[in-house]
N, CA, C and O of each residue as an XYZ file, in Angstrom:
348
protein
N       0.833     -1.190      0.000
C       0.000      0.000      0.000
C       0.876      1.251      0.000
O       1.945      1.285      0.610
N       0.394      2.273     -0.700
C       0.962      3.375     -0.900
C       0.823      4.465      0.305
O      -0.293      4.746      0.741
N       1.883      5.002      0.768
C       1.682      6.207      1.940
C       0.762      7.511      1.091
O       0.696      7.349     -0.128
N       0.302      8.338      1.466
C      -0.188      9.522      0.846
C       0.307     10.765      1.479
O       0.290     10.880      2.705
N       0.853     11.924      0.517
C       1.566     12.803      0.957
C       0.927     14.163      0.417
O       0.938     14.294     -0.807
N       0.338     15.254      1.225
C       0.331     16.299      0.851
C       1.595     17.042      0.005
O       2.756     17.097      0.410
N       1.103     17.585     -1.237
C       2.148     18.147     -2.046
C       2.588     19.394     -1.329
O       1.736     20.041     -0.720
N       4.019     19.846     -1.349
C       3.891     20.904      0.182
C       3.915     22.059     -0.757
O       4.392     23.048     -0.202
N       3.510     22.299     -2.174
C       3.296     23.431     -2.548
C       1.452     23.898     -1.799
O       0.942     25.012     -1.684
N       1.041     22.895     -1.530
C      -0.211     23.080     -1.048
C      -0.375     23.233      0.495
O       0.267     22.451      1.195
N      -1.060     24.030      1.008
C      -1.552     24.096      2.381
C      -2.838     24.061      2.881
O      -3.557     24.981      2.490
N      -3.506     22.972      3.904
C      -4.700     22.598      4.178
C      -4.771     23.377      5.626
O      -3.989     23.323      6.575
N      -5.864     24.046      5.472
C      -6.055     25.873      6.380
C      -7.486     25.433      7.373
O      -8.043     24.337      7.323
N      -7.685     26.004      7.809
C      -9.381     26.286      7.870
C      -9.434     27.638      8.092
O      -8.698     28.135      8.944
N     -10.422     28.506      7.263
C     -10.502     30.132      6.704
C     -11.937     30.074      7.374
O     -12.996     29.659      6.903
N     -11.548     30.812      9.060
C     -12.979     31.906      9.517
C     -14.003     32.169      8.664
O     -15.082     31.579      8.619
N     -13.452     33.508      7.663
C     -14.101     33.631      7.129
C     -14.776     33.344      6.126
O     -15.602     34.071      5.576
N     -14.317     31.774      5.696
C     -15.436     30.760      4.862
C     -16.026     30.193      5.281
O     -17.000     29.816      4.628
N     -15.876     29.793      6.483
C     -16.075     28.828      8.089
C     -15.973     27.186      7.083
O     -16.860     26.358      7.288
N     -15.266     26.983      6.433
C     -14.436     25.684      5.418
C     -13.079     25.713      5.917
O     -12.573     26.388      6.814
N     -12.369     24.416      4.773
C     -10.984     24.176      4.705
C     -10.898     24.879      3.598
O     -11.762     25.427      2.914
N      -9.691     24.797      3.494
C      -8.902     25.729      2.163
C      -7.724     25.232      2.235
O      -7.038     25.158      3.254
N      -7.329     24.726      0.713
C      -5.970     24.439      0.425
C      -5.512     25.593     -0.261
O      -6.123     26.122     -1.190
N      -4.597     25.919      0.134
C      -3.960     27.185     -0.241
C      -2.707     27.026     -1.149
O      -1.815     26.274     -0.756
N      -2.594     27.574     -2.146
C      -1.351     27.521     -3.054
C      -0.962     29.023     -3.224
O      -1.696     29.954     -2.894
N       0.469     29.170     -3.863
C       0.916     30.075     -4.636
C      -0.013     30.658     -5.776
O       0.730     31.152     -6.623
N      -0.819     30.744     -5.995
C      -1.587     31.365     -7.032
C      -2.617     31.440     -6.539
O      -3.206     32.450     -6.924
N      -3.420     30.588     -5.525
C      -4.783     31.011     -5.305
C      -5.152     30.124     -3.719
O      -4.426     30.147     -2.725
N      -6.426     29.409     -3.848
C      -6.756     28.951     -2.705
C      -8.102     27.821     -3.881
O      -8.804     28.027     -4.871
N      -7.865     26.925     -3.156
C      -9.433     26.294     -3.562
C      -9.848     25.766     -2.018
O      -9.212     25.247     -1.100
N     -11.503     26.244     -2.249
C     -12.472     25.949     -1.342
C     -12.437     24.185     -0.999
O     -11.546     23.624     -1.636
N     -13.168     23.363     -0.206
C     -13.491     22.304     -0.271
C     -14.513     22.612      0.595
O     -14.914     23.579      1.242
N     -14.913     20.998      0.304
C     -16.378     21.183      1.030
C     -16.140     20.323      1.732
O     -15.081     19.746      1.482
N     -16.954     19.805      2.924
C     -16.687     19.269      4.521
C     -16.172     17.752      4.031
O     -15.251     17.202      4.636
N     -16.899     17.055      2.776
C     -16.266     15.525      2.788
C     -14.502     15.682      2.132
O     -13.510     15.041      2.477
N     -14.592     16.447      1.408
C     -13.040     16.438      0.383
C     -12.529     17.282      2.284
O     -12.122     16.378      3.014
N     -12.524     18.168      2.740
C     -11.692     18.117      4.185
C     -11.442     17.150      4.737
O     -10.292     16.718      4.665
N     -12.094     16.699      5.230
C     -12.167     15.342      5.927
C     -11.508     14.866      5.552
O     -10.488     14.727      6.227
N     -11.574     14.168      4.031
C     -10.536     13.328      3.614
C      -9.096     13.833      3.751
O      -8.240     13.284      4.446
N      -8.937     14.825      3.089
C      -7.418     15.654      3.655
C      -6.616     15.818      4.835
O      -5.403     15.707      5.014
N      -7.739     16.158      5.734
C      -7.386     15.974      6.643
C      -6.334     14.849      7.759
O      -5.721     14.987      8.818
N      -6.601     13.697      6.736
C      -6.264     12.096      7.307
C      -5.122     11.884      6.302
O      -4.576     10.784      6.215
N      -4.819     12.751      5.674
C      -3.165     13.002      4.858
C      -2.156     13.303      5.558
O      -1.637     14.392      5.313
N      -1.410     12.229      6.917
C      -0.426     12.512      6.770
C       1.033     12.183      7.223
O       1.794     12.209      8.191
N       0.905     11.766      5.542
C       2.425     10.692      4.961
C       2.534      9.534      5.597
O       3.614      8.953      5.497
N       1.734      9.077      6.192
C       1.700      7.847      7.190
C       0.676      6.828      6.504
O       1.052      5.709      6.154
N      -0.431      7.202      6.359
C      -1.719      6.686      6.217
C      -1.722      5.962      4.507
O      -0.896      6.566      3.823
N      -2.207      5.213      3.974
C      -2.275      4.641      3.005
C      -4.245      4.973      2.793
O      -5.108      5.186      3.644
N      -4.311      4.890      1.473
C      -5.725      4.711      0.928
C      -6.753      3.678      2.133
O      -7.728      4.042      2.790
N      -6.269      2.702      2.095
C      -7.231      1.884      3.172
C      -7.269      2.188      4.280
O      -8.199      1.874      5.023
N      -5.746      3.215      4.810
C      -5.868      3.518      6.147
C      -6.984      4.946      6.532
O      -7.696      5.074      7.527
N      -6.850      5.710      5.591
C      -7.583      6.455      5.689
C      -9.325      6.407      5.168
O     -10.123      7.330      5.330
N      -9.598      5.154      4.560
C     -10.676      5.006      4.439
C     -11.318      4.090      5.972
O     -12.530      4.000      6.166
N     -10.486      3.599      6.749
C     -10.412      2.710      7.874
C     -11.184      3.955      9.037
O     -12.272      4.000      9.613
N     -10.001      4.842      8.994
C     -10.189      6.289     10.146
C     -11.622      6.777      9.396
O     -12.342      7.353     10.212
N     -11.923      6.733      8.713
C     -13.420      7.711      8.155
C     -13.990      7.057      8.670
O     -14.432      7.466      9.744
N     -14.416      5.320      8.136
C     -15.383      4.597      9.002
C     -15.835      4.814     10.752
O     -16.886      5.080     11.335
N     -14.266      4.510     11.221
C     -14.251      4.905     12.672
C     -15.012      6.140     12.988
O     -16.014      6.045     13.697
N     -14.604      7.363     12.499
C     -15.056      8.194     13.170
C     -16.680      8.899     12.627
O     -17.436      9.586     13.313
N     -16.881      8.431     11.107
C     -18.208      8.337     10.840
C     -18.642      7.250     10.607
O     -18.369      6.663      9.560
N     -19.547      6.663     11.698
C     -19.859      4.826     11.478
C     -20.831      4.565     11.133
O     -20.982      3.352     10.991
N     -22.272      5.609     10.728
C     -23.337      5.908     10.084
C     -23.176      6.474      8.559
O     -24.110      6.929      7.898
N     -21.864      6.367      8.135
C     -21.028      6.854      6.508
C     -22.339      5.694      5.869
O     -22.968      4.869      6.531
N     -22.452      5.988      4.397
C     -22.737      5.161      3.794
C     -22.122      4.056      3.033
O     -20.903      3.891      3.069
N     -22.871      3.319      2.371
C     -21.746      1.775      2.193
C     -20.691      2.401      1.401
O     -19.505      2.164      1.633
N     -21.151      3.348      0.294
C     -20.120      3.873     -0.601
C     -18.646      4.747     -0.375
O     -17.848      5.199     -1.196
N     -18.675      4.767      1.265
C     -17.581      5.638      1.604
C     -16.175      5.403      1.036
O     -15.525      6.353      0.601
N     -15.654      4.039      1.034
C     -14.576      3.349      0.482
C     -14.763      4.027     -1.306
O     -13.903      4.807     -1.716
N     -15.790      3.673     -2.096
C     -15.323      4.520     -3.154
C     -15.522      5.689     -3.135
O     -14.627      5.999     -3.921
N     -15.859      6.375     -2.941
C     -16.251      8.324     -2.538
C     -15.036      8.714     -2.361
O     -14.616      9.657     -3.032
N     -13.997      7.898     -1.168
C     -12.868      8.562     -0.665
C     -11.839      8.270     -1.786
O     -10.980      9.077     -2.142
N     -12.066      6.684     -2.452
C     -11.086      6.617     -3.558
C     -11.002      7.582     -4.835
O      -9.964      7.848     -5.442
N     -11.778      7.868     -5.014
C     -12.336      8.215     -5.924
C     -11.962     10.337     -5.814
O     -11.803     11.166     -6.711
N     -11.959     10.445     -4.552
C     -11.390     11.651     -4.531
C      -9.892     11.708     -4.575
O      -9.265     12.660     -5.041
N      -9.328     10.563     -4.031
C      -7.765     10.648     -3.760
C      -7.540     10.546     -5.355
O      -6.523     11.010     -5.870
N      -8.481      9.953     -6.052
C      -8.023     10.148     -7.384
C      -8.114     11.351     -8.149
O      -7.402     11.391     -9.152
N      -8.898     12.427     -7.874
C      -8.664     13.325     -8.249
C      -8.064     14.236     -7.547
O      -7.911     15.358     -8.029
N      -7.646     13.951     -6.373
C      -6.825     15.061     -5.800
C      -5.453     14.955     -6.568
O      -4.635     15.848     -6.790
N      -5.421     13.487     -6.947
C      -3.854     13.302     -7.307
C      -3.633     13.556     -8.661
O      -2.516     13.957     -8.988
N      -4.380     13.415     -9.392
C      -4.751     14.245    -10.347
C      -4.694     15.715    -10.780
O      -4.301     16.049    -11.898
N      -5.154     16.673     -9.732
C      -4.773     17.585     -9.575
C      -3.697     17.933     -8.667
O      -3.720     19.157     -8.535
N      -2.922     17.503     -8.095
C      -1.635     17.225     -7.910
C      -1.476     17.650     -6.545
O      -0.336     17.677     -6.080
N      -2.484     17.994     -5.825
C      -2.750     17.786     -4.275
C      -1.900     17.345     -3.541
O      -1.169     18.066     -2.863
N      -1.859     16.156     -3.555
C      -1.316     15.194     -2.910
C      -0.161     14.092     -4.167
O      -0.208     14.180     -5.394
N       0.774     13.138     -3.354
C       1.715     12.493     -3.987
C       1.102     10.715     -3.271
O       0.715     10.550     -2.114
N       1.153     10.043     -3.931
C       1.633      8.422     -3.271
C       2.183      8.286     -3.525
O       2.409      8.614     -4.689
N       3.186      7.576     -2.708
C       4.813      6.903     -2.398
C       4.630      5.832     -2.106
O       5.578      5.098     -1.828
């Protein structure tokens, strides 16, 4: 299993005045919304895809069945957009 690594051109914030997370870059900021936080949140460099789909269950245990792909499925586009690295 692959570790998952925040790309450190990126920074995961929480902005008052959005009352959200915010990954923050050199050029701008993108918003997220409470599930893509969450998931980010459990980024870090330690955790593998299953591990962090493991910690979601735990701490939301009323998640729906689909949580395992929802979360994959974002790590795929985070990595995609270059968010994050697996190692």
């Amino acid at each position: 299993m692959q570790k998952i690594t925040m790309n450190k051109l990126y920074k995961l914030q929480f902005e008052k005045v959005q009352d959200s997370y915010v990954l923050l870059f050199p050029e701008g900021m993108v918003n997220l919304n409470p599930s893509a936080a969450e998931i980010l949140l459990q980024v870090d460099g330690k955790k593998s895809d299953q591990d962090i789909i493991k910690a979601l269950h735990l701490k939301f245990p009323d998640a729906p069945d689909d949580l395992a792909e929802d979360v994959l499925d974002f790590l795929r586009h985070a990595q995609s957009k270059e968010w994050i690295h697996c190692e």
